[in-house]
C-alpha positions, 0 to 999 in steps of 0.5 A, a space after each residue: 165669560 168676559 172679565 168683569 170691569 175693574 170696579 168691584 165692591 167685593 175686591 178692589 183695594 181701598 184707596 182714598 178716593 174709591 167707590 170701596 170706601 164708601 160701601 164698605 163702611 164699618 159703622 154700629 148693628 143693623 136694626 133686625 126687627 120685624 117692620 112693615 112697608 116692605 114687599 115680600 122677599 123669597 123666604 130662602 136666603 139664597 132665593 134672596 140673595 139671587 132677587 138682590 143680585 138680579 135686581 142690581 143686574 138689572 139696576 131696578 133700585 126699587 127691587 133692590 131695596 125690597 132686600 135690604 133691612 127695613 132702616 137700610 131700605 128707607 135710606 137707600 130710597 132718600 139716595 140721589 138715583 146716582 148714588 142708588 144706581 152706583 151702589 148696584 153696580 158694585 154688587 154685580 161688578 158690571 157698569 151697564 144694566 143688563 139681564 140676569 140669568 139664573 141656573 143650577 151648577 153641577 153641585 146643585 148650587 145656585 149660578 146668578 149671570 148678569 148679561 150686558 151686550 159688553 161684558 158679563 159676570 158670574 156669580 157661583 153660590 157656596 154651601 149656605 151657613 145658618 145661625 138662628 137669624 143669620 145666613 152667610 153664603 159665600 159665592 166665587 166669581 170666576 175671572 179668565 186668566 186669574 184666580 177666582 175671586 171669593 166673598 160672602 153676602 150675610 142675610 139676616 131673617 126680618 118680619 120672616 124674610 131674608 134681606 141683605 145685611 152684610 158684604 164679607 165682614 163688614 156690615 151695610 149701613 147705609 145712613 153712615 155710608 151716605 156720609 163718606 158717599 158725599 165726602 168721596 163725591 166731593 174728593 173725585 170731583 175734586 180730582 176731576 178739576 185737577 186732572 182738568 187743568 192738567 189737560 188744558 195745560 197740555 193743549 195750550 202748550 200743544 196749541 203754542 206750539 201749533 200756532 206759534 202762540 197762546 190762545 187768547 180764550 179756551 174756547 179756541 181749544 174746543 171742538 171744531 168741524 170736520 176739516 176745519 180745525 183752525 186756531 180759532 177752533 183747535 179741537 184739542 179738548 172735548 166743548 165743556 173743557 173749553 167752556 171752562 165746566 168740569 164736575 161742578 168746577 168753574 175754570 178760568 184761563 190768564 196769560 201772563 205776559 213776558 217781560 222785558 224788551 222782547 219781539 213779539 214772536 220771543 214775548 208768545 213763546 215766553 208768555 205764562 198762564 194760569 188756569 185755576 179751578 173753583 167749585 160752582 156750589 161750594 161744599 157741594 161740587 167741590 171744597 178746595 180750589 186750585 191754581 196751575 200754573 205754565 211750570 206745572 206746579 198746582 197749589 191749592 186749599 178750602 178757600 170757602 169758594 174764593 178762587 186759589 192764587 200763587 200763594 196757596 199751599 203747593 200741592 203734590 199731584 201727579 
């Protein structure tokens, strides 16, 4: 088995700006009645455990949400299909939709698969533990060269079928995870536009250096045909970095001329730049803007969509 990619819902560290904390949200009780509209699930909670795994293999979000709780189904529906499709993924520890092969193991527990052309990932089923309406299975994911991984799905029993109601300890509730999905959209984008910056201002220097001065647009930076780069098109960045688009960022480029009694080979090399980073929808594709400056020194804040400048707070980034 291919070691999986490196993503994970069940085992990878929270850190601020990954998909973890958005899945893994602790917030109040499910709702564990019986409700309607709904399409039946296997009555087994492993049977229903392996369909949920199938269908985020697959990434068949309708399939999906037949497993989980009646309120989380309805809210998991109202996702943008971005978010639908990412929330699967970290269910099968895979990027890619693939297909899911089922099999019993040598202990005669269930073994869900998820086949991509790329990678795969396995998933081995435990002993199911049964408390009234609660089931809690536990299932291992072998990695090559590690120690296996271990987690448990919770299930609990609603309108007769098993759906989906927890991930180790912690409860899925996603109308409170659709919050911190927003906030955590917003923080990557956020550092999309800041790592953004940083390549631009490793090819302008890299473009000063080749052509013995700044560009006058960051369109020359961009694509260029084969054979063909020239100062006009430099083929140092991908073409929306040299439109100046990035994650829901608008970027823009000056050059701050030197000062002084200098030749015009000394005033290019000593010439500055800024390139600052301000979100297209404010709130929605970002909340800060950003400033960086040719000494490398970024600064920024919430300038309600206004464009950052030199006095902004500093900002430490790598």
């Amino acid at each position: 088995m291919s070691r999986p990619a490196p993503t994970s819902l069940a085992h990878r560290k929270p850190t601020r700006n990954s998909i973890l904390t958005m899945v893994l949200a602790a917030a109040g009780l499910l709702s564990a009645t019986a409700g309607q509209g709904q399409q039946a699930v296997p009555a087994r909670p492993e049977a229903a455990l392996s369909e949920a795994l199938s269908a985020a293999c697959r990434q068949d979000a309708e399939a999906f949400a037949n497993i989980l709780t009646l309120d989380n189904a309805a809210a998991y529906r109202a996702l943008p299909a971005l978010q639908r499709k990412a929330l699967m993924k970290r269910f099968v520890l895979l990027e890619d939709p693939g297909r899911s092969l089922f099999s019993m193991s040598a202990t005669d527990h269930r073994v869900v698969r998820c086949e991509t052309p790329s990678i795969s990932t396995e998933m081995r089923f435990g002993d199911t533990r049964l408390r009234a309406n609660l089931a809690f299975i536990p299932l291992e994911i072998p990695i090559p060269g590690e120690a296996s991984r271990s987690i448990t799905f919770g299930l609990v029993r609603e309108g007769g079928n098993w759906k989906l109601l927890s991930v180790g300890l912690i409860l899925l509730d996603i109308p409170s995870m659709e919050k911190q999905w927003e906030q955590a959209d917003l923080e990557a984008r956020e550092n999309d536009a800041i790592a953004a910056l940083r390549k631009l201002a490793t090819a302008l220097e890299t473009y000063r250096r080749a052509y013995g001065k700044l560009p006058d647009a960051l369109d020359t930076l961009g694509p260029a045909p084969q054979g063909g780069i020239s100062p006009e098109a430099a083929n140092l960045v991908d073409a929306d970095l040299s439109a100046g688009n990035k994650s829901g960022y608008a970027i823009r480029y000056r050059i701050v001329p030197a000062s002084g009694n200098l030749s015009e080979e000394e005033a290019n090399q000593a010439a500055k730049f800024e390139l600052a980073a301000t979100p297209v929808e404010y709130g929605k594709t970002g909340r800060r803007s950003f400033i960086l400056d040719s000494g490398g020194i970024l600064r920024g804040t919430d300038k309600r969509g206004s464009v950052a400048t030199s006095a902004d707070p500093r900002i430490d980034s790598p």
